[in-house]
Each structure stands twice: as structure tokens, then as C-alpha cells.
C-alpha positions in Angstrom: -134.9 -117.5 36.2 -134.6 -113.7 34.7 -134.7 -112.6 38.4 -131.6 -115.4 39.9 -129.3 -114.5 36.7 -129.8 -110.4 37.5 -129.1 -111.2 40.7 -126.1 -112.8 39.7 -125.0 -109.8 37.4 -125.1 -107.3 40.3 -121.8 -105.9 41.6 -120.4 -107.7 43.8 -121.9 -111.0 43.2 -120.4 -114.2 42.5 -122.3 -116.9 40.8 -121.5 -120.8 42.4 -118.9 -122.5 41.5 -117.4 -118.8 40.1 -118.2 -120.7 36.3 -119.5 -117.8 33.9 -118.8 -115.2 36.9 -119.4 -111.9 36.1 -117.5 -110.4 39.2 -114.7 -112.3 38.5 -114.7 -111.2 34.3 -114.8 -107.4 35.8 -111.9 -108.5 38.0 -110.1 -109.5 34.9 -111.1 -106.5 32.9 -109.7 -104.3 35.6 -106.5 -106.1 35.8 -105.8 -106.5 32.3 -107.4 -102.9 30.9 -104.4 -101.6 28.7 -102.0 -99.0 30.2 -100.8 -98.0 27.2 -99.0 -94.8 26.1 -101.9 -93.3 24.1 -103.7 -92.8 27.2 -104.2 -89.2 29.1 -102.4 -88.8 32.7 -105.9 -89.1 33.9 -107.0 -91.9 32.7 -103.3 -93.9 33.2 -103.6 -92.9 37.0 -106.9 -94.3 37.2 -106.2 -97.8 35.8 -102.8 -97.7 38.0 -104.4 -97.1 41.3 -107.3 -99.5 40.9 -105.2 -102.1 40.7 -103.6 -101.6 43.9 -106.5 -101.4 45.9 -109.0 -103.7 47.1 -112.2 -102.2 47.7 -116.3 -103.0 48.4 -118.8 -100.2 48.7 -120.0 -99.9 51.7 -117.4 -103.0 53.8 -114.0 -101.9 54.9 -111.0 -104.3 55.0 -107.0 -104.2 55.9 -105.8 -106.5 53.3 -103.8 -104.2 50.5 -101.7 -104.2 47.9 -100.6 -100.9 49.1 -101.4 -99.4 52.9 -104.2 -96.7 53.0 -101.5 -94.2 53.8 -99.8 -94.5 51.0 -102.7 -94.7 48.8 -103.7 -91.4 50.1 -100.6 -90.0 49.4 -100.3 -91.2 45.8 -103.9 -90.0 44.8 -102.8 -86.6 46.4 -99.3 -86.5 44.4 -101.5 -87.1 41.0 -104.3 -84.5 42.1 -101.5 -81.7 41.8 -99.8 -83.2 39.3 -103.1 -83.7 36.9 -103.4 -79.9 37.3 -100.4 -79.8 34.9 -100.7 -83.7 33.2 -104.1 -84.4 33.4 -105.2 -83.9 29.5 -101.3 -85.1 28.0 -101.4 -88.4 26.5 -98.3 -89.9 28.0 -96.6 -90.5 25.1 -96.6 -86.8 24.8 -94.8 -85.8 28.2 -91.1 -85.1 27.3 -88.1 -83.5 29.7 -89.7 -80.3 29.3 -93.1 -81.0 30.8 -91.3 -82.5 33.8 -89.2 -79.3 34.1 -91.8 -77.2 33.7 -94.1 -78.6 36.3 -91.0 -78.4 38.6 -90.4 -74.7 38.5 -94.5 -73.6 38.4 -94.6 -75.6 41.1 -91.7 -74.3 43.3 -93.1 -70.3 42.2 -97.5 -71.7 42.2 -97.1 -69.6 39.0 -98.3 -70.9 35.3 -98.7 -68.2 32.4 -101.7 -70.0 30.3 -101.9 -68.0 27.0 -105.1 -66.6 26.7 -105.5 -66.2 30.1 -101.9 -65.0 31.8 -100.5 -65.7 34.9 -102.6 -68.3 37.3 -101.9 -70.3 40.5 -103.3 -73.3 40.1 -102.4 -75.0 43.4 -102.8 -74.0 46.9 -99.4 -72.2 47.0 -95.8 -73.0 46.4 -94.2 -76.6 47.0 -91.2 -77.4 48.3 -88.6 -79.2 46.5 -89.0 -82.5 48.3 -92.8 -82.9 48.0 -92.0 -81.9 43.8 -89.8 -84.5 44.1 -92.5 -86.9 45.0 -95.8 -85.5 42.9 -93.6 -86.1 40.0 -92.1 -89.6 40.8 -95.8 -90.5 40.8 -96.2 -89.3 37.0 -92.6 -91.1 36.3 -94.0 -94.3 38.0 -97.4 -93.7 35.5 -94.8 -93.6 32.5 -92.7 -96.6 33.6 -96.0 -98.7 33.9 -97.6 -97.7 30.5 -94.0 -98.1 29.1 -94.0 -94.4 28.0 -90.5 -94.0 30.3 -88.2 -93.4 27.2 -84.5 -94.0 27.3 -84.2 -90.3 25.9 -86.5 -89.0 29.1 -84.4 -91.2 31.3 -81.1 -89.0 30.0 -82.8 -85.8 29.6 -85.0 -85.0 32.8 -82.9 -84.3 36.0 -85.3 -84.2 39.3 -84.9 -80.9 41.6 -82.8 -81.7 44.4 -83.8 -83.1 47.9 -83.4 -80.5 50.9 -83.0 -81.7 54.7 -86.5 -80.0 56.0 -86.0 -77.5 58.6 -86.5 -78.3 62.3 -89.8 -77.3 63.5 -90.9 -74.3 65.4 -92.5 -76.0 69.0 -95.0 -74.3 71.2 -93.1 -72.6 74.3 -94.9 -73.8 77.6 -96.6 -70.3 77.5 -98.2 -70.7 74.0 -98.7 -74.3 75.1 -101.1 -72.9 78.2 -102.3 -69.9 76.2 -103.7 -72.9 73.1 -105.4 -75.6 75.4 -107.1 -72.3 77.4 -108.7 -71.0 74.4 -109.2 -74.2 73.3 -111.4 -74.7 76.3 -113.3 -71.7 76.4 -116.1 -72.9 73.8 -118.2 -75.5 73.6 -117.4 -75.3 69.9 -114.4 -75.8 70.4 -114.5 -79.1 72.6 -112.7 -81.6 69.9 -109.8 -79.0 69.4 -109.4 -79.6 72.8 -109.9 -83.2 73.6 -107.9 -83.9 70.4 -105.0 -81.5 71.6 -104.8 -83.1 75.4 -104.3 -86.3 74.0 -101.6 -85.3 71.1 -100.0 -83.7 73.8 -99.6 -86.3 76.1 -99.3 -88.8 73.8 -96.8 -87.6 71.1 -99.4 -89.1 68.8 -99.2 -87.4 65.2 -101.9 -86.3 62.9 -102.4 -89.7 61.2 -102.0 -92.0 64.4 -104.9 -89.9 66.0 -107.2 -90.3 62.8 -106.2 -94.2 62.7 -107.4 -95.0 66.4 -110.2 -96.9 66.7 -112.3 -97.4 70.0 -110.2 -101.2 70.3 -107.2 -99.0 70.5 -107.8 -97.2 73.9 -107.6 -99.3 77.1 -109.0 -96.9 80.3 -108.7 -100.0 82.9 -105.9 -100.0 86.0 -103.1 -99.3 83.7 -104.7 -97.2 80.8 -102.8 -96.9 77.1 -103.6 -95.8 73.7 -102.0 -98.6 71.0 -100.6 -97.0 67.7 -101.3 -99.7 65.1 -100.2 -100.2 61.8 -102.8 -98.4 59.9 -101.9 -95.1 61.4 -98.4 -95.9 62.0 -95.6 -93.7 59.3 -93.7 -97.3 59.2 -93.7 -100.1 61.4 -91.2 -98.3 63.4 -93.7 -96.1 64.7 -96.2 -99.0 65.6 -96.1 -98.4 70.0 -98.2 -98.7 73.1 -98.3 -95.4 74.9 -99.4 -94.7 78.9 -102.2 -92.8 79.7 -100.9 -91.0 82.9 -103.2 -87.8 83.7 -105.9 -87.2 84.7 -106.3 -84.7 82.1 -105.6 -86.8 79.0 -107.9 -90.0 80.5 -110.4 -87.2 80.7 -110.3 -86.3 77.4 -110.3 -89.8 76.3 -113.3 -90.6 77.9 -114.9 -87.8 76.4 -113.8 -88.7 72.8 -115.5 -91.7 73.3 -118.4 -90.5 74.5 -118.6 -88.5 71.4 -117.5 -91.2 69.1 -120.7 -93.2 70.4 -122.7 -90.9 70.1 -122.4 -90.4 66.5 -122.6 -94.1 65.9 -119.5 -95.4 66.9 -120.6 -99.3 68.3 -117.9 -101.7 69.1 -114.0 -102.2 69.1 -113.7 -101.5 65.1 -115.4 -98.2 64.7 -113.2 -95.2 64.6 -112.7 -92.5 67.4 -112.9 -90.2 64.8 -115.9 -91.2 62.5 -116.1 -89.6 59.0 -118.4 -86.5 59.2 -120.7 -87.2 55.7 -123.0 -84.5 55.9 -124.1 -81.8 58.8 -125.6 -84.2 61.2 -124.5 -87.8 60.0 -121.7 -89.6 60.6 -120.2 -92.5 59.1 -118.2 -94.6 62.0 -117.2 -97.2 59.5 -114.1 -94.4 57.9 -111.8 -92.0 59.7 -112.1 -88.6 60.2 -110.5 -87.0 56.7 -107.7 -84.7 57.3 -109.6 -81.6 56.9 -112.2 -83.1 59.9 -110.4 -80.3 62.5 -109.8 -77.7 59.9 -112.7 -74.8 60.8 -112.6 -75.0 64.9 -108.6 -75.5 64.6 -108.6 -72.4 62.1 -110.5 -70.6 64.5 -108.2 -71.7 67.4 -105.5 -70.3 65.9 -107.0 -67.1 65.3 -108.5 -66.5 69.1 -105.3 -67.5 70.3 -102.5 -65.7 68.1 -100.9 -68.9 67.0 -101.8 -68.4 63.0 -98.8 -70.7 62.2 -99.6 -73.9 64.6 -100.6 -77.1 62.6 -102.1 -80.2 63.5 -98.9 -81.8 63.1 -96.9 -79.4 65.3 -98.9 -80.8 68.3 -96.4 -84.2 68.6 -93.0 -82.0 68.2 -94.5 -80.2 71.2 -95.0 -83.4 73.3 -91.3 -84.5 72.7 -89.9 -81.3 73.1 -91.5 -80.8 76.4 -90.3 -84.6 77.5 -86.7 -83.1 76.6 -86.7 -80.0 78.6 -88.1 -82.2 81.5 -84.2 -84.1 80.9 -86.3 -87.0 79.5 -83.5 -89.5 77.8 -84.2 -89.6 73.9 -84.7 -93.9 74.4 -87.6 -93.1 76.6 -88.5 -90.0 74.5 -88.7 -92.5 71.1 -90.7 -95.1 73.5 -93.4 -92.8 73.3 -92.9 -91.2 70.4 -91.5 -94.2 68.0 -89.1 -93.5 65.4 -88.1 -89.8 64.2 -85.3 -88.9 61.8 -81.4 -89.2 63.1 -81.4 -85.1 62.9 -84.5 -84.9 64.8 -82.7 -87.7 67.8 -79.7 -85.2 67.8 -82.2 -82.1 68.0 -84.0 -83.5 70.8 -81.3 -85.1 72.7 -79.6 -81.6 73.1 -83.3 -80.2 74.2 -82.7 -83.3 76.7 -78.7 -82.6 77.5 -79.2 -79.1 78.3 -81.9 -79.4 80.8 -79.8 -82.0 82.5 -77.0 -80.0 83.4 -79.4 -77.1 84.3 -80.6 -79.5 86.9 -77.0 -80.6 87.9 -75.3 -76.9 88.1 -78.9 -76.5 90.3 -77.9 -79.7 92.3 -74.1 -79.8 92.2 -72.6 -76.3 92.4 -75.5 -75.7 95.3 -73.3 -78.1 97.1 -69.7 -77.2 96.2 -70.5 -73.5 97.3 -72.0 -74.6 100.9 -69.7 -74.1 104.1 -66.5 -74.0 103.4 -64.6 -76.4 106.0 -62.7 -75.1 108.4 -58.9 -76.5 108.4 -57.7 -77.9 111.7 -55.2 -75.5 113.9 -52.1 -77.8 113.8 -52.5 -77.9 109.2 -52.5 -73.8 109.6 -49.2 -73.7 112.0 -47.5 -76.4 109.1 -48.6 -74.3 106.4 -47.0 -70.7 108.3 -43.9 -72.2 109.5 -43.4 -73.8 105.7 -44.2 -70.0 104.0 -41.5 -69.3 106.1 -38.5 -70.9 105.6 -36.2 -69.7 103.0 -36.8 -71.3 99.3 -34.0 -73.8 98.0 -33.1 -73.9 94.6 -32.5 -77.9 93.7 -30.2 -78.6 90.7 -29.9 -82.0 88.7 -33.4 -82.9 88.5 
């Protein structure tokens, strides 16, 4: 009898009937623990973010209060944020907190007394990802009802800038990437993973996403985009699979996927690298999975400034210099930003008329026709009669 009711007190485990259910009274605590305004930064985030996700060690499932993108994001706004927050009871942050957080983290400078100037995050932020690091501490307030009427008049957010247009690999640095990217055997993923982006317009996220279900190498190969990769739903897309060289690669991520465990449709293309040699195919590839062979990529090839991301504006620009029209371009690519559509449908406008002045004014400059000998004796005998002036008209 001791051994059935530990049983039943183990995480996870319901008893029948759910009467006296200790998973289900945890469920409750975690719902209904207090977000009050005595609590620290850290500990409000905590009890916020648990209760938008639904989670079991070990078993992985799509149905979320919030998508796993966004959840990512929001633990990564609070992780820079708590650098500033973290030990403030919230019913201690006032306008000047928020200001201040704004400015060290536009500069990555904060003058601790004691201690002097540090630089406590990676390096300086731009005004739009401020923006959202700190709506993520406001949203924190709102909930525990710290969100005062005087910080509501008093605290003015840093204003939101239209991000530059990308720099994009010219077809020379394109050939110069994938070549050194080939050379090693080190190097293998970097290159497989860059073949596919490439072809694909794929972005940084959609590649992580895919899953072994998602790539289709039959008569009429495509990669699907689904929603757990996808930006928005927007972006959600079936994509071709026309080379030989991105097929290739494809084949050979998923040779690699099964060999480090991946063994059916679910399991991701990517799998999560735990330790040295194991290999979770169960979880996705985190975002720093490419980060030493890419860094050293970079280095071998002289493209110190290329990022993972940078790989998708290539693919699109390179479908608008071929005079690719920006519907087909966003078929592959699904949806980009109304400046982005302009930028890339005058990539596409100018290579078109290149390839009509290469087409057209080839032909207007041909043989000139020769004019018949009765139009010539019109045209002399007319140059030489006397001109009339005509009145009235």
C-alpha cells in the first residue's frame, strides 16, 4: 500500500479518478502561486513563464500556450534584462530603472560603485531589441500589478528604428564561402547546412525546426517549412529541391541525423548535441549548434561579418539578380517586410532591363534597312523645291 501511494506521489503521476491527485494539486499550486509585487524580477519571471508553458521531462509536445519561438525569445529578453532587475523587488522598479537599463544598454556600460565601469552583456543593443527586453519587464509588472499609474506617465520607451538593409554575399564571396566550407571534413555541416540555406531561402530558425518528416527526396523533392520554425504563419511554405547539389546535401544531413539517433519522421535534422558524443534527436539543434566550425569558416574565408542568418538574404538576392519576380521570390522565401519587397524587387527590376538592353537594343542596332530607289528620288526632288510660307493656320 506504502509502495502504490509513492507511486502515486511521483511527478507526473495521476492517481484514478484524479480524486486526491497530487499532480493535479501541483498544477494548481503553479497556477495560483502569487505574483505579487513583493517579489524579485527573478522570481516574478519564473512564475510568469511557467505558466505559459506546458512541459514533461523527457516527452515533447506542440500544444502551447505560447509557440516555442516566442518562448525562447521571452526567456532571452529576461536573461539580459535580469542582469539589471534580477535582485529588485518589483515594487521597487520606478521610471528611472527603466531609463537606466535603456541607456547601459544602448552604451554595454554600467558604473557599479565599488567596482567601476563593467559591461555586463555581450556588447551594445540596438534600440529595437531594448525596446523588447524591457516590454518583457513591463509585461512582469502589469501581471504582478506593480504597473503604476505614475510609471505609466513617467517612463517613455527609446524609439523604434527601421533596421538597416542587410549586407548580401556577392556571387564571389558566395563561391569563395561554400569552397572553404568544403575543404574540411570538420567543416562538413557548415557546408551541407549552407547548400541548403542557399537554395532554399530557409532562415536560421526554419533550418533548426525541420524534422526528418519535413524533407521529401522522391520524383519531385521539397523541404516543408512548418509552423514550429515558421516567424508567423505567413512564412509557413513548401520549397523545391532542384539541384543536384542541395538534394546532395540533404541526403547527407540525413545520414548524419541517423546516425546520431535520429529514427523516424519526428526526430529533428538537427538533433540537440548534449555532451561530446551524445546526441539527443528528441530537441533541436540550439542556436549556438553551428557556432565554432561557422566561426572558423569565417575566419579561413575572410567573411568575419557573415552570420547564420545572412545565408537566406543571399538566396533572395541571388533569385533577384537572376530577374526572378518578387511573387515567385516570396514563394520561396514566404513573407519579408514591405521595405525588404521594394529592396528586392529593384535587385529584380534592374537585372531585367540589363537582360532587355542585352536583348532589345542588340536588335535595334542590327542592319539598318536599306530604303527603296523610288523613296530616295521623292525625298531629293522634295529637298528641292522652294519652301512656302502658309498663313492663316
Amino acid at each position: 500500500m506504502n509502495e502504490a501511494n509513492d507511486s502515486q506521489t511521483q511527478t507526473g503521476t495521476h492517481t484514478p479518478g484524479h480524486r486526491d491527485c497530487p499532480e493535479c494539486e501541483r498544477a494548481i499550486c503553479v497556477q495560483s502561486e502569487e505574483l505579487c509585487p513583493g517579489l524579485t524580477f527573478r522570481e516574478a519571471f519564473r512564475i510568469w513563464i511557467e505558466r505559459r508553458v506546458i512541459e514533461r521531462a523527457g516527452m515533447w509536445t506542440n500544444v502551447r500556450y505560447v509557440s516555442e519561438r516566442t518562448e525562447h525569445d521571452l526567456r532571452q529578453y529576461a536573461r539580459a534584462a535580469g542582469k539589471f532587475f534580477n535582485e529588485l523587488r518589483l515594487s521597487d522598479i520606478h521610471a528611472g530603472h527603466l531609463r537606466e537599463y535603456q541607456k547601459a544598454r544602448a552604451f554595454n556600460r554600467l558604473r557599479v560603485a565599488g567596482v567601476g565601469d563593467t559591461e555586463p552583456w555581450g556588447g551594445p543593443a540596438g534600440a529595437n531589441l531594448i525596446r523588447k527586453e524591457v516590454q518583457t519587464v513591463v509585461r512582469v509588472l502589469r501581471a504582478a500589478g506593480a504597473w503604476t499609474a505614475h510609471l505609466e506617465e513617467c517612463f517613455e520607451p527609446v524609439t523604434a528604428t527601421e533596421s538597416n538593409v542587410p549586407r548580401a554575399m556577392t556571387p564571389d564571396e558566395q563561391h569563395r564561402w561554400l569552397h572553404v566550407a568544403s575543404s574540411r571534413a570538420e567543416w562538413q555541416l557548415v557546408y551541407w547546412w549552407s547548400l541548403v540555406a542557399l537554395q532554399t531561402t530557409a532562415a536560421t530558425n526554419e533550418m533548426r525546426a525541420l524534422r526528418l518528416g519535413d524533407v521529401f527526396l522522391g520524383d519531385a523533392p521539397v523541404l516543408q517549412i512548418r509552423s514550429e520554425g515558421a516567424k508567423n504563419k505567413f512564412r509557413i511554405r513548401t520549397i523545391p529541391l532542384e539541384s543536384q547539389e542541395v538534394n546532395w546535401a540533404m541526403r547527407g544531413l540525413l545520414e548524419r541525423a541517423r546516425r546520431l539517433g535520429a529514427c523516424g519522421p519526428h526526430c529533428y535534422l538537427f538533433p540537440f548535441h548534449v555532451t561530446a558524443d551524445r546526441y539527443d534527436a528528441a530537441r533541436p539543434m540550439s542556436v549556438w549548434g553551428l557556432r565554432k566550425a561557422w566561426d572558423a569558416v569565417r575566419s579561413e574565408s575572410g567573411l568575419d561579418w557573415l552570420r547564420v542568418y545572412d545565408l537566406r538574404h543571399a538566396a533572395i538576392t541571388r533569385m533577384a539578380e537572376a530577374g526572378v519576380p518578387i511573387q515567385v521570390i516570396m514563394s520561396f522565401a514566404g513573407h519579408m517586410s514591405p521595405r525588404m519587397q521594394q529592396h528586392y524587387t529593384a535587385i529584380s527590376m534592374q537585372a531585367k532591363r540589363g537582360w532587355a538592353a542585352t536583348v532589345f537594343l542588340r536588335e535595334t542596332r542590327g542592319p539598318q534597312r536599306k530604303e527603296p530607289a523610288r523613296e530616295r528620288r521623292m525625298q531629293q526632288r522634295q529637298s528641292n523645291e522652294p519652301h512656302v510660307r502658309v498663313s492663316g493656320v
